[in-house]
N, C-alpha and C positions, 0 to 999 in steps of 0.2 A: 504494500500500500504506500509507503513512505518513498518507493524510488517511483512509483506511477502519481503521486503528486509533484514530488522533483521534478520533469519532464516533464510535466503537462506548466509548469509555470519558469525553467529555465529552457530560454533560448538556443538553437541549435548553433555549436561554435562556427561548421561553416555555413551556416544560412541557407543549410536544404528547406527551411520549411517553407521560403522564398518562392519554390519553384514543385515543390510539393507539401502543400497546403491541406490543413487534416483533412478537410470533411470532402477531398477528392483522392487521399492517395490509396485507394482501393481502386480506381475507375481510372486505367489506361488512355480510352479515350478522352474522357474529359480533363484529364491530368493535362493530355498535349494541346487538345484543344486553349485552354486556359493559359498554356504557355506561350501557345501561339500569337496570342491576342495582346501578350506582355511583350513579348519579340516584335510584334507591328509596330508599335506605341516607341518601343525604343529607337526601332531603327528609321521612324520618320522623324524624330527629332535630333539621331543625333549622327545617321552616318555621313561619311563622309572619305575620300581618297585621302589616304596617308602620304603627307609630304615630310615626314620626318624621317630623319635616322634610330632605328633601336635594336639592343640589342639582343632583342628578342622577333622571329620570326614565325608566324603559324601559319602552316599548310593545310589547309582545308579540303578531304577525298569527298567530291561531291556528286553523290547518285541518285541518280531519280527515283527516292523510294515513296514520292506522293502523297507525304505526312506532311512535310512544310516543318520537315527538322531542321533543314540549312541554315533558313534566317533565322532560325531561334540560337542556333550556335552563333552567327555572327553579330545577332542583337546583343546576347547576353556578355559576349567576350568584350564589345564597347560600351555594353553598364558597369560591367565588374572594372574595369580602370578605370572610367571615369569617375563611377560613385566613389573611391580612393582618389583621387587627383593623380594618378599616376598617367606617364606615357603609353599611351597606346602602343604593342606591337604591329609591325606591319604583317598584312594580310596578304593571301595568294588564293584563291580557286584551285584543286585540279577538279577537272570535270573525266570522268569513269565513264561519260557515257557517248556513243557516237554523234548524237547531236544537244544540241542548247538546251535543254527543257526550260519550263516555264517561269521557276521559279529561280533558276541559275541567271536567266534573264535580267529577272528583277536588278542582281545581286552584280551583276557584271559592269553595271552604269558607273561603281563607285570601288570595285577591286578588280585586279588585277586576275585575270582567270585564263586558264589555259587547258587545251584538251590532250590529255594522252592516252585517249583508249577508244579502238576503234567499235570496240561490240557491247554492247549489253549484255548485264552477269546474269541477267533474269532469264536469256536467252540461255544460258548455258549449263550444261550436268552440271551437278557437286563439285566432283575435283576439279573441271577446269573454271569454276568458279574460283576456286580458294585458288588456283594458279593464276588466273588473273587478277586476282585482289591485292596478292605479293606483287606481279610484275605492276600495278598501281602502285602501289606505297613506293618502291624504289624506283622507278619514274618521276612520282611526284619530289623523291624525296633530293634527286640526283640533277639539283641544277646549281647552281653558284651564288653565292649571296653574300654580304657585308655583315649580315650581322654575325652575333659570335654564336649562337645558337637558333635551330629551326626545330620547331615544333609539330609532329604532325596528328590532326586529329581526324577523325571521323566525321563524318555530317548529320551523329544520330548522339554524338558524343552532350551533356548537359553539364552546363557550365556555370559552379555556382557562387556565388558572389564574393568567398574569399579568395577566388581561384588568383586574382593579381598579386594579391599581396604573397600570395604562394609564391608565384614566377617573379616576381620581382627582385632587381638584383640585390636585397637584402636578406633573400632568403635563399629558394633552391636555386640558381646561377651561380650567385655568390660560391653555393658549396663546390658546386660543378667546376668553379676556375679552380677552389683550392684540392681538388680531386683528380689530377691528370689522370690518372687511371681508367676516370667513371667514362666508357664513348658515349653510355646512352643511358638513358633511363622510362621506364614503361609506367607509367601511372592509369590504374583501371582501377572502380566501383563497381563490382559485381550488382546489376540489376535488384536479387535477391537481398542483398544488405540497404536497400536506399532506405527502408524506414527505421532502422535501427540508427541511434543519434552517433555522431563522431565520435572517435576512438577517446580525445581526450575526454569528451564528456561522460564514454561510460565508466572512466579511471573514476573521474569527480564523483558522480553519484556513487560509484562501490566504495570509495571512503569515507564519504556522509552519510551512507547508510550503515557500515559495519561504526561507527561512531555514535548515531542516534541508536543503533539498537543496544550498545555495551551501556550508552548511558543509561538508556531507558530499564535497562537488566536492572542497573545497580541503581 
């Protein structure tokens, strides 16, 4: 009882409840539907063609899966810096599919986007699906750039509102210069875990809990 009151009135550390809101994270559709309509809202007021330097770069694989997940990554990626005042990273398109779709469209007016694949994966078995997913990513991944690091994400990837102050060079960069070791690093949210609160939080509650329950003993 005492950690289901803790949680229902301390705030999630990165700001999932942001983008999964209680009385819909049961309901897939309406979860993205709701997201969608936050992604419109942001990205008419605030995108805009990156003419800066940074040095951070995200590569965006973007396929026509018809959900309207693209501009929610690229809306959310310019709230999460901006609500921080921090630098925007520059942006890239790769487009996975033979032609423009619709909502690449949209997206195309104001980033920089590029096609390297000639077929559609929907069109294709299993295996040469996942073969062409890989030959995607190292395509997208494999062109030249100034910044000191390139990012690449998914186009179904959700992106939540601490994610800059993560990337930003005061934190995981930073480690990465003092790490010549590290080439790469994978950061992935298993689907399955998104309503369980972040790792620090469930530390904090399992110490206020085994703490009110010793005092409450004694």
């Amino acid at each position: 009882v005492s950690l289901y009151l803790i949680y229902r009135h301390i705030p999630s550390i990165s700001g999932e409840r942001t983008y999964f809101p209680r009385h819909l994270v049961n309901d897939d559709d309406a979860l993205n539907r709701y997201r969608l309509n936050v992604s419109q809202q942001i990205y008419r007021r605030s995108i805009k063609e990156s003419d800066h330097f940074s040095p951070l770069e995200i590569r965006i694989i973007a396929s026509d899966r018809r959900q309207n997940y693209l501009l929610q990554v690229v809306a959310f990626l310019i709230d999460a810096y901006q609500s921080h005042g921090l630098l925007s990273p520059s942006l890239e398109l790769c487009n996975v599919e033979p032609t423009i779709f619709e909502e690449l469209r949209q997206l195309q007016l104001h980033i920089p986007m590029r096609i390297i694949s000639g077929t559609a994966s929907r069109l294709l078995p299993l295996n040469a699906s996942i073969a062409k997913e890989a030959s995607d990513y190292w395509k997208c991944l494999n062109r030249t750039t100034k910044a000191r690091y390139v990012m690449l994400l998914e186009d179904d990837a959700l992106v939540v509102p601490e994610f800059a102050k993560m990337m930003d060079d005061s934190s995981l960069m930073r480690q990465l210069d003092s790490r010549r070791y590290i080439d790469y690093v994978k950061l992935y949210h298993p689907n399955q875990l998104r309503k369980i609160p972040s790792i620090p939080l469930v530390y904090e509650l399992s110490e206020f809990s085994i703490f009110f329950c010793y005092t409450y003993i004694d």
